[in-house]
Each structure stands twice: as C-alpha cells, then as structure tokens.
DOKEKE-443143 format. One record per residue (C-alpha): residue number from 1; chain; x, y, z. Coordinates in Angstrom, 1 decimal. Example, Ala and Ser with C-alpha at 12.3 -4.5 7.8 and 13.67 -1.06 7.14 Angstrom:
% residues 2
lopa:tike:c1:c2:c3
1:A:12.3:-4.5:7.8
2:A:13.7:-1.1:7.1
This chain:
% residues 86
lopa:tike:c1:c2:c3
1:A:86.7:103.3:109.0
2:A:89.6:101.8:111.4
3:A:88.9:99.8:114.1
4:A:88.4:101.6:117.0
5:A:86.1:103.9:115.1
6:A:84.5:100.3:114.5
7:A:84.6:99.7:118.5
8:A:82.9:102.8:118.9
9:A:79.6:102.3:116.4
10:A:79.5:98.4:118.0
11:A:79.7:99.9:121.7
12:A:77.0:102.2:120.9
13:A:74.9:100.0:119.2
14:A:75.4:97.2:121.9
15:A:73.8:100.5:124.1
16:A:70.8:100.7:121.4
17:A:72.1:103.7:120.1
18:A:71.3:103.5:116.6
19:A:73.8:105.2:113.3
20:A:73.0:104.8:110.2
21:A:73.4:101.2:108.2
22:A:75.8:101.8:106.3
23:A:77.9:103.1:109.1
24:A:77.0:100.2:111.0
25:A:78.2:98.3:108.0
26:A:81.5:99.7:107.5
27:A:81.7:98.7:112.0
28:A:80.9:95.4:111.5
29:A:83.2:94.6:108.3
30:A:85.9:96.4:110.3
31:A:85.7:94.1:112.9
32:A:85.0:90.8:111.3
33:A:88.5:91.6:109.0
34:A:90.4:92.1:112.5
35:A:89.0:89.2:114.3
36:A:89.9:87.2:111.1
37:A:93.0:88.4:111.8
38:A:93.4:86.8:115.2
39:A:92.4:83.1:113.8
40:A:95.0:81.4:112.8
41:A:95.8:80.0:109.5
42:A:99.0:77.6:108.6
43:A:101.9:79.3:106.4
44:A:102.9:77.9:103.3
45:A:106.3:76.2:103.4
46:A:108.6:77.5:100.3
47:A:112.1:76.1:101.6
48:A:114.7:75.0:104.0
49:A:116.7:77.3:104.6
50:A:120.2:77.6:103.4
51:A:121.5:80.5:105.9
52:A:121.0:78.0:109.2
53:A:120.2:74.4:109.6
54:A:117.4:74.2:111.1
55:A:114.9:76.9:109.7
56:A:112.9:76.9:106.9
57:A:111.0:79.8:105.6
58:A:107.6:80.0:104.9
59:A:104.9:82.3:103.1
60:A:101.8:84.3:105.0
61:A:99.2:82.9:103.2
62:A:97.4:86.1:103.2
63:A:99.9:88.7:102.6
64:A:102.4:86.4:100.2
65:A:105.8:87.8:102.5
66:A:108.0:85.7:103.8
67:A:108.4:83.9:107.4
68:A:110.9:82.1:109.3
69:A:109.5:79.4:111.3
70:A:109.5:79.9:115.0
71:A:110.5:83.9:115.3
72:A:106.5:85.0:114.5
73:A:103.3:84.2:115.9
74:A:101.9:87.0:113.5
75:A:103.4:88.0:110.5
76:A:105.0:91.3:110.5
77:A:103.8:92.3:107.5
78:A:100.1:92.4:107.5
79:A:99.2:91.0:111.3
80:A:97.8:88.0:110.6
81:A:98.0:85.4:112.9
82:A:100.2:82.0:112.0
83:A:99.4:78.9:113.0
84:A:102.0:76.6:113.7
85:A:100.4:73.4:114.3
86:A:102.4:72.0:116.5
C-alpha cells in the first residue's frame, strides 16, 4: 500500500466507511512510517571534511548514507527528516 492509497482508506474511514482490518492496517502503518518521516532525528557526525573547511559530513541515522551539514533538511536518500539542532 503507498501512501495516498493510505490517505484514501483513513479519509473514508474518518467518513465511517468501513474496509476491512487488515486494509485499514496496512493505512494506518502507511501513515505512521511517513509521519515518522516528517519528525526529525539528529545525524550522526562521521567527519570534518577534508574537501572544504567548514563542512563536515554526517550519516542519516535511518538510512546509513551520507550528509553534508547545511545542504539537507531531509536526506535525499530515504526522506527522512534531519534535525539540526541548532
């Protein structure tokens, strides 16, 4: 199920149309993995960087792929959301 399938079962629901569990499941998990998605969490920090001064790279802590600091707010590789904390 992808999300706006997800979307879909949730909208109807919220409208007391009723699908089966296990659809309504497979909606819910959906959703709660993409709204996870949209809380940030803080990268890991692997090392300065060598190419310019004042960057360092950093790891998504979800997907393990490398960062630099300051270009993302999510990280391209899986969409999470990075968290800064600053």
């Amino acid at each position: 199920m992808n999300i706006t399938n997800a979307k879909d079962v949730m909208l109807k629901m919220r409208c007391h149309q009723r699908y089966n569990p296990k659809t309504e499941d497979e909606a819910f998990k959906e959703a709660i993995f993409t709204l996870n998605k949209q809380i940030g969490i803080n990268p890991e920090l692997v090392a300065n960087s060598y190419l310019r001064k004042h960057h360092q790279i950093y790891i998504c802590p979800v997907c393990k792929r490398i960062i630099i600091k300051k270009f993302n707010c999510y990280c391209n590789h899986c969409g999470q959301k990075i968290d800064w904390g600053e």
